[in-house]
PDB file of N, CA, C and O in Angstrom:
ATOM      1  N   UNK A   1      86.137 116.967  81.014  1.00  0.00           N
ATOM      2  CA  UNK A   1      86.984 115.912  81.534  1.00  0.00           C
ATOM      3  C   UNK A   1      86.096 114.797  82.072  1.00  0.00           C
ATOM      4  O   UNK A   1      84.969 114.952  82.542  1.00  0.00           O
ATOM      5  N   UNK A   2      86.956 113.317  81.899  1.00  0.00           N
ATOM      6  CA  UNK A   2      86.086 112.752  82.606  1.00  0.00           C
ATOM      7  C   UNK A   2      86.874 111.318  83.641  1.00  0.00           C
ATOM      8  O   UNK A   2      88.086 111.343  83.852  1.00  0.00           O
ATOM      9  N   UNK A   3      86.145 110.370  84.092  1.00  0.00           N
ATOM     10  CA  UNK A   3      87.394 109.339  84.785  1.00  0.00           C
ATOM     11  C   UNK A   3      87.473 108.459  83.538  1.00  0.00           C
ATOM     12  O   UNK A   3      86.543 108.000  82.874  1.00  0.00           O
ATOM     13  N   UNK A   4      88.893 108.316  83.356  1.00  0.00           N
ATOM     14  CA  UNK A   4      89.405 107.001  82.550  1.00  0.00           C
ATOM     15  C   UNK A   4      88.965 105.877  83.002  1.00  0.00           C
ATOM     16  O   UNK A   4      89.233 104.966  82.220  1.00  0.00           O
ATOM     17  N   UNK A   5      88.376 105.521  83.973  1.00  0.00           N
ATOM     18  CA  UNK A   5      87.886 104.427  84.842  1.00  0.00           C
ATOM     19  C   UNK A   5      87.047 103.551  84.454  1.00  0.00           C
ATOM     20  O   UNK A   5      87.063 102.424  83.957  1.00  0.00           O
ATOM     21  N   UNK A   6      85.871 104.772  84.990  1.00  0.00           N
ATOM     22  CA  UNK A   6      84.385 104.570  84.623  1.00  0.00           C
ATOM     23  C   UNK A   6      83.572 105.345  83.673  1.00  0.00           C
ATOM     24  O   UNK A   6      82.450 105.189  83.190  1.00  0.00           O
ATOM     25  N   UNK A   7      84.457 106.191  83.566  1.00  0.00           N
ATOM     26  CA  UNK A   7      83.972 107.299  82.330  1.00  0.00           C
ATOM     27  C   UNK A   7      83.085 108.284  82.592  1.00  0.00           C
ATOM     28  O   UNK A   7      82.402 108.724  81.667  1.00  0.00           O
ATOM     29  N   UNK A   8      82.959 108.764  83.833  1.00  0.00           N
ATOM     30  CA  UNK A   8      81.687 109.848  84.760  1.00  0.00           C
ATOM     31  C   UNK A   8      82.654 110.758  84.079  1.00  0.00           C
ATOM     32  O   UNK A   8      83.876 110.773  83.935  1.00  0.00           O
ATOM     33  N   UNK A   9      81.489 111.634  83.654  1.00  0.00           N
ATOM     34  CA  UNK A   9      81.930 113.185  83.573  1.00  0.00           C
ATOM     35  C   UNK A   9      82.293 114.072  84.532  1.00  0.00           C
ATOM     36  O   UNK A   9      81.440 113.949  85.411  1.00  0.00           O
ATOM     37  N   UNK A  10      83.153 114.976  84.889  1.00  0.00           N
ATOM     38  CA  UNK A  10      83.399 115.670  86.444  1.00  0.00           C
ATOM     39  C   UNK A  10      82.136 116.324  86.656  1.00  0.00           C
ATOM     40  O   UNK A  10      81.911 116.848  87.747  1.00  0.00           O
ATOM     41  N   UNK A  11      81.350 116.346  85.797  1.00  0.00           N
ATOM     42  CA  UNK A  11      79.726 117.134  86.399  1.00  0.00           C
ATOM     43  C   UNK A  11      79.662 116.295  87.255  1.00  0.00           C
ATOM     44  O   UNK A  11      79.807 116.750  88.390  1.00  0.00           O
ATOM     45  N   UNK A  12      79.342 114.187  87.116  1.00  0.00           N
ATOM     46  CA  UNK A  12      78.716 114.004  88.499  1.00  0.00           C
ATOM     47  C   UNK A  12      79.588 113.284  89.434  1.00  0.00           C
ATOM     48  O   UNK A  12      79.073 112.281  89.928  1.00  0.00           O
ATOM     49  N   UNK A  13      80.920 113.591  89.833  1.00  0.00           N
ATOM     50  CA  UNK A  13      81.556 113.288  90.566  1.00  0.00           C
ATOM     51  C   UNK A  13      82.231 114.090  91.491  1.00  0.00           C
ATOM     52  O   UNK A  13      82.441 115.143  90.889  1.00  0.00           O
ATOM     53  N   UNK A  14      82.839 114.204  93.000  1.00  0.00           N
ATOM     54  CA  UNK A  14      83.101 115.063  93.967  1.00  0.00           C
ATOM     55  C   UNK A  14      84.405 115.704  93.556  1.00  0.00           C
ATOM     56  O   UNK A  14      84.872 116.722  94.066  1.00  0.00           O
ATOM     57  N   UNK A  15      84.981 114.946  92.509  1.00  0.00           N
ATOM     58  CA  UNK A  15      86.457 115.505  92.749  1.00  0.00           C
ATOM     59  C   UNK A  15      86.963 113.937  91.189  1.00  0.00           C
ATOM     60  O   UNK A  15      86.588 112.854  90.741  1.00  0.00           O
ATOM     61  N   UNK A  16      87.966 114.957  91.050  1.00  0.00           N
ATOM     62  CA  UNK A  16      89.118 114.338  89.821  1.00  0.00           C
ATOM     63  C   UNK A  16      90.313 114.625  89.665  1.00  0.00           C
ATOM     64  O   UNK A  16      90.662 115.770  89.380  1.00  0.00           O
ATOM     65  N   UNK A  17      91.077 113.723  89.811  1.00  0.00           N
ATOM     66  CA  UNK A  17      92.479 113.355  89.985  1.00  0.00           C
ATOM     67  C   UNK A  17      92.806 113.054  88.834  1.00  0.00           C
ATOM     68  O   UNK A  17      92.327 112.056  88.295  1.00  0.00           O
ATOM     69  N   UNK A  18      94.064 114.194  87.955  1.00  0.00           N
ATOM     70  CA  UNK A  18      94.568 113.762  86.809  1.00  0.00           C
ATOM     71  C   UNK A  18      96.459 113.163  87.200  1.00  0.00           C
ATOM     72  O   UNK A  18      97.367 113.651  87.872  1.00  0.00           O
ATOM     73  N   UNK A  19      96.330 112.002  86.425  1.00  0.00           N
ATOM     74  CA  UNK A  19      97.420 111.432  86.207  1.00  0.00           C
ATOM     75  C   UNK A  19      98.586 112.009  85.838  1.00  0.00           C
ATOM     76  O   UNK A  19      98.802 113.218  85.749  1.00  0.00           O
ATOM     77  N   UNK A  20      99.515 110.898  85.572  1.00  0.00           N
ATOM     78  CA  UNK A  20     100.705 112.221  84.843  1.00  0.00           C
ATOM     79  C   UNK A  20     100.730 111.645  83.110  1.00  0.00           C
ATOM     80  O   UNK A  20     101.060 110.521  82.735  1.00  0.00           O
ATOM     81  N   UNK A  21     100.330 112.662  82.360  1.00  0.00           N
ATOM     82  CA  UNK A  21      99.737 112.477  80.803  1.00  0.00           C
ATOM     83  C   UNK A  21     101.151 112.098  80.447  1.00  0.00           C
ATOM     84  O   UNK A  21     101.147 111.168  79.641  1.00  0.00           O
ATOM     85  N   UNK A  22     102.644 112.602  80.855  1.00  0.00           N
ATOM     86  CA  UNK A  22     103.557 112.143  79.895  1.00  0.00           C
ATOM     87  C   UNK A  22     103.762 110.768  79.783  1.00  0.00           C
ATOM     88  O   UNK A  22     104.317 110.401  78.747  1.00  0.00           O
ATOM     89  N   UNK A  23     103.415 109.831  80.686  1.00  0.00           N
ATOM     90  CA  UNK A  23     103.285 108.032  80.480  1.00  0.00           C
ATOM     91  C   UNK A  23     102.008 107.777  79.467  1.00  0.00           C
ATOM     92  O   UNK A  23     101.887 106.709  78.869  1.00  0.00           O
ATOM     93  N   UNK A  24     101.288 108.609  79.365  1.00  0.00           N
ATOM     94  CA  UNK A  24     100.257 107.946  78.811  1.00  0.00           C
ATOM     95  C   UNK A  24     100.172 108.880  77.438  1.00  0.00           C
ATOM     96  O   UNK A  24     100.769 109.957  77.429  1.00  0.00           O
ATOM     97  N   UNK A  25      99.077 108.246  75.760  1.00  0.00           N
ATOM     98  CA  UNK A  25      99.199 109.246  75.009  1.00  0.00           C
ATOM     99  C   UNK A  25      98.032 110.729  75.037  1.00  0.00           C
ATOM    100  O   UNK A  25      97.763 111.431  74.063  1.00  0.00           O
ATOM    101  N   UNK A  26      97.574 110.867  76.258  1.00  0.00           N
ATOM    102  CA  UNK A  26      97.097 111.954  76.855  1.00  0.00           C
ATOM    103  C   UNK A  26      96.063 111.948  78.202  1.00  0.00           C
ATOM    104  O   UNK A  26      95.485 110.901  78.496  1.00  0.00           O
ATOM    105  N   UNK A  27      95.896 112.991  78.877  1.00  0.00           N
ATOM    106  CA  UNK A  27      95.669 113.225  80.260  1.00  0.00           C
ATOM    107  C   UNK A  27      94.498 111.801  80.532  1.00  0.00           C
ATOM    108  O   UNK A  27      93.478 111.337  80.022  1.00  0.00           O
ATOM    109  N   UNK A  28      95.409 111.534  81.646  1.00  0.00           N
ATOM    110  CA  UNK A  28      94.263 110.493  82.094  1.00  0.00           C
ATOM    111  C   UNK A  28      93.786 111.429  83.483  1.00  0.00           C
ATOM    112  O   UNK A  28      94.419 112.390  83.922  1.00  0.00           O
ATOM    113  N   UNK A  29      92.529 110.890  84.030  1.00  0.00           N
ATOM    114  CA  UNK A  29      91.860 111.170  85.790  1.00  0.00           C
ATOM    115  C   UNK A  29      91.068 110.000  86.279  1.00  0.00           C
ATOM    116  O   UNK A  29      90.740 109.011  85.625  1.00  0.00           O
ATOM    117  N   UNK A  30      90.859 110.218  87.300  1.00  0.00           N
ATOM    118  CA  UNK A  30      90.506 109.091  88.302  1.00  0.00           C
ATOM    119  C   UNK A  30      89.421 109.903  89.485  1.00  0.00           C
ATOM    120  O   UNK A  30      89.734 110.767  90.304  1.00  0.00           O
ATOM    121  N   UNK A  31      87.966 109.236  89.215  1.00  0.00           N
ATOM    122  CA  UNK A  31      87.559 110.243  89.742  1.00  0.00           C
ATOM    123  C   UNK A  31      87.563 109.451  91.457  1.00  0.00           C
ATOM    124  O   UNK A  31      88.044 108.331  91.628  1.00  0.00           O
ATOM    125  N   UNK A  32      86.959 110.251  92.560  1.00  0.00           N
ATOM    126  CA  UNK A  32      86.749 110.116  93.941  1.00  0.00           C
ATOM    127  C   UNK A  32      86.406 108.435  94.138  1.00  0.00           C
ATOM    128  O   UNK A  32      87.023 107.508  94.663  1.00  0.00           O
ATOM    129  N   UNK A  33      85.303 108.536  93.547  1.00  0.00           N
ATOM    130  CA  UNK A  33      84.829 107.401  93.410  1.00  0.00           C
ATOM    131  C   UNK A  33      84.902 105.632  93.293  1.00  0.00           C
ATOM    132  O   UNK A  33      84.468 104.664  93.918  1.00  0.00           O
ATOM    133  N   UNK A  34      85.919 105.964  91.819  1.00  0.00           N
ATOM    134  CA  UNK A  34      87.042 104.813  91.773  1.00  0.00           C
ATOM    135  C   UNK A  34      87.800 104.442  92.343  1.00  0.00           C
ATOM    136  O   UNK A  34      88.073 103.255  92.517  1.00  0.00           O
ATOM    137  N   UNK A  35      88.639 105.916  93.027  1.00  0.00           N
ATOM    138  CA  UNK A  35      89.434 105.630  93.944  1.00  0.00           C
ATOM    139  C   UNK A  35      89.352 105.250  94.953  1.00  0.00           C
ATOM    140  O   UNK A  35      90.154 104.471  95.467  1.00  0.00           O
ATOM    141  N   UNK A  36      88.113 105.823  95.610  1.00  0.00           N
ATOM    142  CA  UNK A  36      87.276 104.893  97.141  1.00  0.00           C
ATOM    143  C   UNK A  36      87.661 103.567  96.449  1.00  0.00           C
ATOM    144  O   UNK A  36      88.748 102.990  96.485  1.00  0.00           O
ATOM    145  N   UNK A  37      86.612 103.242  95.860  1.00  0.00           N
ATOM    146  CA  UNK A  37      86.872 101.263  95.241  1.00  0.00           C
ATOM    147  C   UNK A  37      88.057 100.402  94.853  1.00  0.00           C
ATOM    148  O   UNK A  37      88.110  99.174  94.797  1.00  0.00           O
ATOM    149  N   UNK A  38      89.427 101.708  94.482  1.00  0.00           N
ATOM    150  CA  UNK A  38      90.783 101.138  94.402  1.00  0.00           C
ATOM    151  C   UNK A  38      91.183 100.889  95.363  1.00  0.00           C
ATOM    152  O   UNK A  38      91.605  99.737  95.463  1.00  0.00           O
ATOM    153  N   UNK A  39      91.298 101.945  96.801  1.00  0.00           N
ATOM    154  CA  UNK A  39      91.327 101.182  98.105  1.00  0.00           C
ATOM    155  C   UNK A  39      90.849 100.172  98.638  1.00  0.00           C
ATOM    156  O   UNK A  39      91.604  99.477  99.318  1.00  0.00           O
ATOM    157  N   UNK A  40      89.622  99.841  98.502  1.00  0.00           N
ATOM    158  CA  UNK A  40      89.188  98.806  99.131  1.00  0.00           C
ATOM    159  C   UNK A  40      89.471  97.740  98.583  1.00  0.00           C
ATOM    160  O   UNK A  40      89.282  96.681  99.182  1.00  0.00           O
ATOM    161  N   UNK A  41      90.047  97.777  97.171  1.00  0.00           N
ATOM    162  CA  UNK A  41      90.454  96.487  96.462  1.00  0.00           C
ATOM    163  C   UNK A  41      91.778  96.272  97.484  1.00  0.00           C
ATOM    164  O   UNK A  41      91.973  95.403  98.334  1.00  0.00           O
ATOM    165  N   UNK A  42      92.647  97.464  97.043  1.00  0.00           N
ATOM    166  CA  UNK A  42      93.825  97.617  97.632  1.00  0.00           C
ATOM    167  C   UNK A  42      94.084  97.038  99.564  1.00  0.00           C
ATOM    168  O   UNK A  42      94.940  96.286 100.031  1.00  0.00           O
ATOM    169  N   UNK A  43      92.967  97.767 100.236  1.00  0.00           N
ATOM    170  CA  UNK A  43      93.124  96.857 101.499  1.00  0.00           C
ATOM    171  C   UNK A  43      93.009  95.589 102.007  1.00  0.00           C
ATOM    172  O   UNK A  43      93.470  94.976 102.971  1.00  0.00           O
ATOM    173  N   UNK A  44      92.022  95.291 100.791  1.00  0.00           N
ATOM    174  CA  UNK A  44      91.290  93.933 100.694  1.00  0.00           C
ATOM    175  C   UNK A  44      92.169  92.597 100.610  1.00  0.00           C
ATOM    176  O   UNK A  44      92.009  91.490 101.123  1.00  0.00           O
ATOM    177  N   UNK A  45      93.084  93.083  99.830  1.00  0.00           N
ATOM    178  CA  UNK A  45      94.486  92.142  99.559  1.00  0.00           C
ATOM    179  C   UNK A  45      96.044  92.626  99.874  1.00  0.00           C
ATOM    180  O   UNK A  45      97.117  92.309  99.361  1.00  0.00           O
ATOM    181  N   UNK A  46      95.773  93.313 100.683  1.00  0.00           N
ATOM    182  CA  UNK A  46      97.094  94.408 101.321  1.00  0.00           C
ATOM    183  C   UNK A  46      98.195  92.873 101.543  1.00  0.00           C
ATOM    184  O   UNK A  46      99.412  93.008 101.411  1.00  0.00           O
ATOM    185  N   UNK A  47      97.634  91.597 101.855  1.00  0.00           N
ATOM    186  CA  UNK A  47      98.548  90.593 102.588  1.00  0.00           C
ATOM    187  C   UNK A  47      98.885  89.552 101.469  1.00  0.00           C
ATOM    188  O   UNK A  47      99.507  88.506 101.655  1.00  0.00           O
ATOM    189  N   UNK A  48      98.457  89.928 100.462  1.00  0.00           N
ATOM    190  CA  UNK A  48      98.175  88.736  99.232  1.00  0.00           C
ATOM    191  C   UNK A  48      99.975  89.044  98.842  1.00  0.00           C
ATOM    192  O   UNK A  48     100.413  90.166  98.587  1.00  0.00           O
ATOM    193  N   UNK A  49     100.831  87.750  98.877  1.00  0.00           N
ATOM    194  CA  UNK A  49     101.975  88.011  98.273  1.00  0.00           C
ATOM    195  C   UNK A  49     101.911  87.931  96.729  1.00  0.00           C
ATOM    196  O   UNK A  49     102.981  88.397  96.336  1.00  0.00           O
ATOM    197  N   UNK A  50     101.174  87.566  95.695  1.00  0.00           N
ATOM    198  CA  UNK A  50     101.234  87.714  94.186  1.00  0.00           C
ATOM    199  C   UNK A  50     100.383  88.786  94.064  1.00  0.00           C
ATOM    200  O   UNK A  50      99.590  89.211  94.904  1.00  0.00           O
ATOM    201  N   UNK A  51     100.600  89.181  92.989  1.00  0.00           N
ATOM    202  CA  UNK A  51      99.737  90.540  92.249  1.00  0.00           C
ATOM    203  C   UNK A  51      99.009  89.283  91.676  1.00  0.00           C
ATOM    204  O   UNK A  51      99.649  88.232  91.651  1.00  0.00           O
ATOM    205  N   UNK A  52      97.179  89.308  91.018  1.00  0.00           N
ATOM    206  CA  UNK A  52      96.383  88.864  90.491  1.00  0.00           C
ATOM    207  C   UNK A  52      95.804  89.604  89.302  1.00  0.00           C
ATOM    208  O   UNK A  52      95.761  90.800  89.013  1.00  0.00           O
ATOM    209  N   UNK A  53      95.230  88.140  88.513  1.00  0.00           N
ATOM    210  CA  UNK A  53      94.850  88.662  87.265  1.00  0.00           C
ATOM    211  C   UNK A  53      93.631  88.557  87.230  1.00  0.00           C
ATOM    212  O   UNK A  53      93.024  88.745  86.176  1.00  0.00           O
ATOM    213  N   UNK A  54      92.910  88.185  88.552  1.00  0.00           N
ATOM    214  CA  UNK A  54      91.533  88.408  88.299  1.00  0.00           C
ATOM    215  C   UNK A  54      90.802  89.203  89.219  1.00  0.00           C
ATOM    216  O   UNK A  54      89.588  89.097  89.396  1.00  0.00           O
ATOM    217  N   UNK A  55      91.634  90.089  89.867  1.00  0.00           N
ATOM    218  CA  UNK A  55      91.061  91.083  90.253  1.00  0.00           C
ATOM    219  C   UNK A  55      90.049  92.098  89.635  1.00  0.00           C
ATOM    220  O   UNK A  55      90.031  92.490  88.468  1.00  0.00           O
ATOM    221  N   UNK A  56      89.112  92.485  90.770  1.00  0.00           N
ATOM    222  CA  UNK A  56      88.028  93.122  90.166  1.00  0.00           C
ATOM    223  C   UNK A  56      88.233  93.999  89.468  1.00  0.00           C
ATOM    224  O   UNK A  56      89.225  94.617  89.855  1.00  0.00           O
ATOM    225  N   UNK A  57      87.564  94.628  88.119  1.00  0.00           N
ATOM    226  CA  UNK A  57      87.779  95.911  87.649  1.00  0.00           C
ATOM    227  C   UNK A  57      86.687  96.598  88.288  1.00  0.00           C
ATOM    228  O   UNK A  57      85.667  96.176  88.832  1.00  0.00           O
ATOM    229  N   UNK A  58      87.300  98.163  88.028  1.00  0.00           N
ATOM    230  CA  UNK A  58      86.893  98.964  88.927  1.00  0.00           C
ATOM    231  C   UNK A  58      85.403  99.779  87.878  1.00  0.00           C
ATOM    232  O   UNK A  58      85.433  99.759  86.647  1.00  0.00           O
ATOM    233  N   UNK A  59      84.727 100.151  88.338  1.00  0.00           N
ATOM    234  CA  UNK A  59      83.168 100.237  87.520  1.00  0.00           C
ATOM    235  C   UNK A  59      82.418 101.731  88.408  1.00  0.00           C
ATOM    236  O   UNK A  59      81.291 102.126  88.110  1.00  0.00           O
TER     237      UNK A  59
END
């Protein structure tokens, strides 16, 4: 397995979070990592009233 994200294999990451595969055409995860960096995107603009299209991708 690995993150749909960034593409780390679960060898070098703390932990992996799989999605729900029936939206998608198979299992997605999200490892620790990304997700630290989705929050901080996420707090970063917690007050922003539009959703943006140039928000950072996550790496």
């Amino acid at each position: 397995m690995r993150c749909s994200f960034c593409g780390r294999p679960d060898t070098e990451v703390a932990k992996l979070v799989a999605g729900p595969s029936r939206l998608f055409s198979g299992p997605v995860y999200i490892c620790d990592r990304c997700a630290a960096q989705a929050m901080q995107i996420m707090e970063a603009h917690a007050d922003d009233d539009q959703p943006r299209r140039d928000a950072p991708r996550l790496t």
